[in-house]
C-alpha positions as CSV (number, residue, x, y, z in Angstrom):
1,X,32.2,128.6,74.3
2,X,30.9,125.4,74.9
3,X,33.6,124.5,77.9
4,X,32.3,128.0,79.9
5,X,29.0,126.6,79.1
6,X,29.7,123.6,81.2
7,X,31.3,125.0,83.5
8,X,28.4,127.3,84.6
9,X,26.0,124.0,84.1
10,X,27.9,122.5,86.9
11,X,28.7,125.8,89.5
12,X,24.8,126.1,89.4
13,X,24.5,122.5,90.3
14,X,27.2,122.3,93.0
15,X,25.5,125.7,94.1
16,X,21.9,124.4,94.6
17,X,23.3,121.2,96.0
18,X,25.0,123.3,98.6
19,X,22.1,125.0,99.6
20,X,19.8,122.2,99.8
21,X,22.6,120.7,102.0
22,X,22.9,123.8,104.0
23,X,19.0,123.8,104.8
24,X,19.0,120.7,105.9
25,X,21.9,121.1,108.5
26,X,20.1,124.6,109.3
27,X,16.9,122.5,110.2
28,X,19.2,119.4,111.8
29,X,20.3,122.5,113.8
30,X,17.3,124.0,115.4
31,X,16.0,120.7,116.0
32,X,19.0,119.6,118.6
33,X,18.8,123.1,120.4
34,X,14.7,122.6,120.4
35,X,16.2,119.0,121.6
36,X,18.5,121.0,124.3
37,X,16.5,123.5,125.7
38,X,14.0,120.4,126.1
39,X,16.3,118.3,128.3
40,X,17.6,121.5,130.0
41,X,13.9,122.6,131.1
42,X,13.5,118.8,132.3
43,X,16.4,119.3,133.8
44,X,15.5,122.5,135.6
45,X,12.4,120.7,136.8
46,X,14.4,118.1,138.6
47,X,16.8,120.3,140.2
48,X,13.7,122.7,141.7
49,X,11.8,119.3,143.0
50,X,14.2,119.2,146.1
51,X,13.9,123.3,146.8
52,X,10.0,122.5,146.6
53,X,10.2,119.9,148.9
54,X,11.9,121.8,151.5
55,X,10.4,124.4,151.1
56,X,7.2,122.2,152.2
57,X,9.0,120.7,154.9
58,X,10.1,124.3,156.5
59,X,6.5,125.1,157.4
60,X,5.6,127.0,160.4
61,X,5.3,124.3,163.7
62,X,3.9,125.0,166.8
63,X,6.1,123.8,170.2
64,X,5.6,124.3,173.9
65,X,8.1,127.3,175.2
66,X,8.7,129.0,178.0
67,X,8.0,132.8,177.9
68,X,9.0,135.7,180.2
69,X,5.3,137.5,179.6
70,X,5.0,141.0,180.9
71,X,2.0,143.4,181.5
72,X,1.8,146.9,182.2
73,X,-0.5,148.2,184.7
74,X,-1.7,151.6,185.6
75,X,0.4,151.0,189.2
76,X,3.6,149.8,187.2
77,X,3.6,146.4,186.0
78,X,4.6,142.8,186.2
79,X,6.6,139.9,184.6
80,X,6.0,136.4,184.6
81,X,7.6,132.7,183.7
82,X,4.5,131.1,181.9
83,X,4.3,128.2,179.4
84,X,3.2,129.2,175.8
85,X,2.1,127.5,172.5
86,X,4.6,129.4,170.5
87,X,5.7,128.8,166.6
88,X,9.0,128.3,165.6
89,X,10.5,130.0,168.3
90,X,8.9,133.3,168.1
91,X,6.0,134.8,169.7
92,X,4.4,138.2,170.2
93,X,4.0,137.1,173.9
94,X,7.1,137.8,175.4
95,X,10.8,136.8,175.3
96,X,11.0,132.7,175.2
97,X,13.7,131.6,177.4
98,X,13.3,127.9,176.4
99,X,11.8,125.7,174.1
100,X,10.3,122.6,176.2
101,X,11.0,118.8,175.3
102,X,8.1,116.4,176.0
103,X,8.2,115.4,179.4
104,X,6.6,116.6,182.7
105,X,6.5,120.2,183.1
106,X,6.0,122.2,186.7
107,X,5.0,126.1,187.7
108,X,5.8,127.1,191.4
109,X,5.0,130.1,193.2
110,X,5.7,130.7,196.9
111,X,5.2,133.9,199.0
112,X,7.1,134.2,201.9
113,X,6.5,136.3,205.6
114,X,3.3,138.4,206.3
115,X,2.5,141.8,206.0
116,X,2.4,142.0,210.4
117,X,5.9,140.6,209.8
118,X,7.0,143.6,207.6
119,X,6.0,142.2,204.0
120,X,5.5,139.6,201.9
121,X,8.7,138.6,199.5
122,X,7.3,136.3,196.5
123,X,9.2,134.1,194.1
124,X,7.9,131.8,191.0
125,X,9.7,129.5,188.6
126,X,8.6,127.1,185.6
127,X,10.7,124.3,184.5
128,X,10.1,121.5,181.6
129,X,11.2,118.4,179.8
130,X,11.7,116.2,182.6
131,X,11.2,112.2,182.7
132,X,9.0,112.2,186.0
133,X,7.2,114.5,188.4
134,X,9.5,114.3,191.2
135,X,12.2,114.8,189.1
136,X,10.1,118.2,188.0
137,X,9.4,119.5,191.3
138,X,12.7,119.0,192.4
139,X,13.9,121.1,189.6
140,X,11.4,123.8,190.1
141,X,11.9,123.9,193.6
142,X,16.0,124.3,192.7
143,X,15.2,126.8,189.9
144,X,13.1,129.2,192.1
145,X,15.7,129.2,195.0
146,X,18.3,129.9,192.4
147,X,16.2,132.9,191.2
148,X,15.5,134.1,194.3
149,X,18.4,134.0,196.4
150,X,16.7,130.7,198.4
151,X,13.5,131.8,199.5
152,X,11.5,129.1,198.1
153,X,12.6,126.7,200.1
154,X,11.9,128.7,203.2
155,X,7.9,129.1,201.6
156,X,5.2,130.1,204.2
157,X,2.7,129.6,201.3
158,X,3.0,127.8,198.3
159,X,1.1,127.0,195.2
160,X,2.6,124.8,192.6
161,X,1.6,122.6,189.6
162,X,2.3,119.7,187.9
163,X,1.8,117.6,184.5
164,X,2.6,115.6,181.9
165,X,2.3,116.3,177.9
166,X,4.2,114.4,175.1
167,X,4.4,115.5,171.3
168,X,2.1,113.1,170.0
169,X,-0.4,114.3,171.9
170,X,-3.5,116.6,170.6
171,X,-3.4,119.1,173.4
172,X,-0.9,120.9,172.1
173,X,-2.2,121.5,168.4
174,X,-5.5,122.7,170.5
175,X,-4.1,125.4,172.6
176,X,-4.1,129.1,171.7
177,X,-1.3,130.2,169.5
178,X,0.8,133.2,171.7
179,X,-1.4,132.5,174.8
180,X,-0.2,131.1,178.3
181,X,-1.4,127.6,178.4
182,X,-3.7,126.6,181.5
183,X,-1.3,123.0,182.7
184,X,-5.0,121.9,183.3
185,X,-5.1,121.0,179.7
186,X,-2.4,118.6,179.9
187,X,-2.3,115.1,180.9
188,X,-1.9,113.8,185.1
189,X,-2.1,117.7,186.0
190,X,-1.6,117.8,189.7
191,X,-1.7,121.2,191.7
192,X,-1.3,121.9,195.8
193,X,-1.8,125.0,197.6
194,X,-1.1,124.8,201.2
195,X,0.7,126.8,203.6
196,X,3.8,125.5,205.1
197,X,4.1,122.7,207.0
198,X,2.4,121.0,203.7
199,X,-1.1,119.5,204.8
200,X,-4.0,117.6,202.4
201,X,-6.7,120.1,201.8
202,X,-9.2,120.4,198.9
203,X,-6.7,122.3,197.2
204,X,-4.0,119.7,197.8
205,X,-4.9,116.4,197.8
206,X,-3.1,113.7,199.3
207,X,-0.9,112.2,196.6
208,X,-0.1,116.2,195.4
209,X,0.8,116.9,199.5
210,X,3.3,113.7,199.4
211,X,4.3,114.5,196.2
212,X,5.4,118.5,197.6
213,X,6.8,117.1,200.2
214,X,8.8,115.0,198.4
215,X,9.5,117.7,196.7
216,X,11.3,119.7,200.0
217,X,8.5,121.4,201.4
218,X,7.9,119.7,204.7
């Protein structure tokens, strides 16, 4: 009797030490996943901090495009090559054909015969991106005889414009988003409208008549 006695005494004592034991490692436990789902949330945190970043970075920016803009009319309609403060490369203006780089840009648009002469055949182009004005009105000049099987060159009226605008500059944040931009706003704008042979006028002074000439239109 007194050896079962004992060994009861000592089960309940191993048994109690067990649980105390067990408790603790129970609470040791909870306290290293508390631990772990603190470093993964830190974690978590780091990772999302580049997403965030571009995320911020991918805004919405406005650039300088080229859009085919096209109206209807109640006697048909019309399509045009105009410059447009566009975002992203989409607009509700038209169909962009290009974005521009900084550089000079130039519109052209020449008409060509008389209506006594059986009609008037007209022609326009707009080109961009380009490190000078001649350069520009070269191109334009080349561009609107490619469009329209050479015409341009052979002009009896033409009115064409010129300027200048760089990325740095404010004009561009302060034109109308999905609207054609007026070349006026930009920097050195330069226009001439003359009939051919090219001759200084009000409406094309004298460094704008060299400048067409220049330019092929003698």
């Amino acid at each position: 009797m007194t050896t079962h006695t004992k060994i009861n005494f000592n089960t309940s004592v191993h048994v109690s030490t067990f649980l105390m034991s067990f408790k603790k490692s129970m609470q040791l436990l909870s306290q290293a996943r508390a631990c772990a789902m603190g470093m993964f949330l830190i974690a978590s945190a780091l990772v999302a901090l580049p997403v965030m970043a571009q995320t911020v970075s991918a805004q919405p920016t406005k650039v300088l495009s080229i859009v085919q803009v096209c109206k209807t009319m109640s006697r048909g309609g019309g399509c045009r090559l105009l410059f447009v403060a566009t975002q992203n490369q989409t607009t509700s203006a038209g169909n962009i054909h290009s974005t521009c780089a900084p550089g000079w840009l130039a519109y052209l648009s020449v008409e060509q015969g008389t209506v006594e002469q059986g009609g008037v055949n007209r022609g326009e182009a707009v080109v961009c991106g380009y490190i000078d004005a001649a350069s520009a009105l070269k191109a334009v000049v080349k561009a609107c005889n490619d469009q329209n099987l050479g015409m341009c060159s052979r002009a009896s009226q033409i009115d064409t414009k010129w300027a200048f605008w760089s990325d740095k500059s404010p004009v561009l944040a302060s034109l109308q988003l999905d609207q054609p931009a007026d070349l006026k706003s930009f920097e050195q704008y330069q226009t001439c409208q003359s009939a051919i042979p090219v001759s200084a006028s009000s409406t094309c002074l004298n460094p704008a008549a060299d400048a067409a000439r220049l330019a092929g239109f003698k």
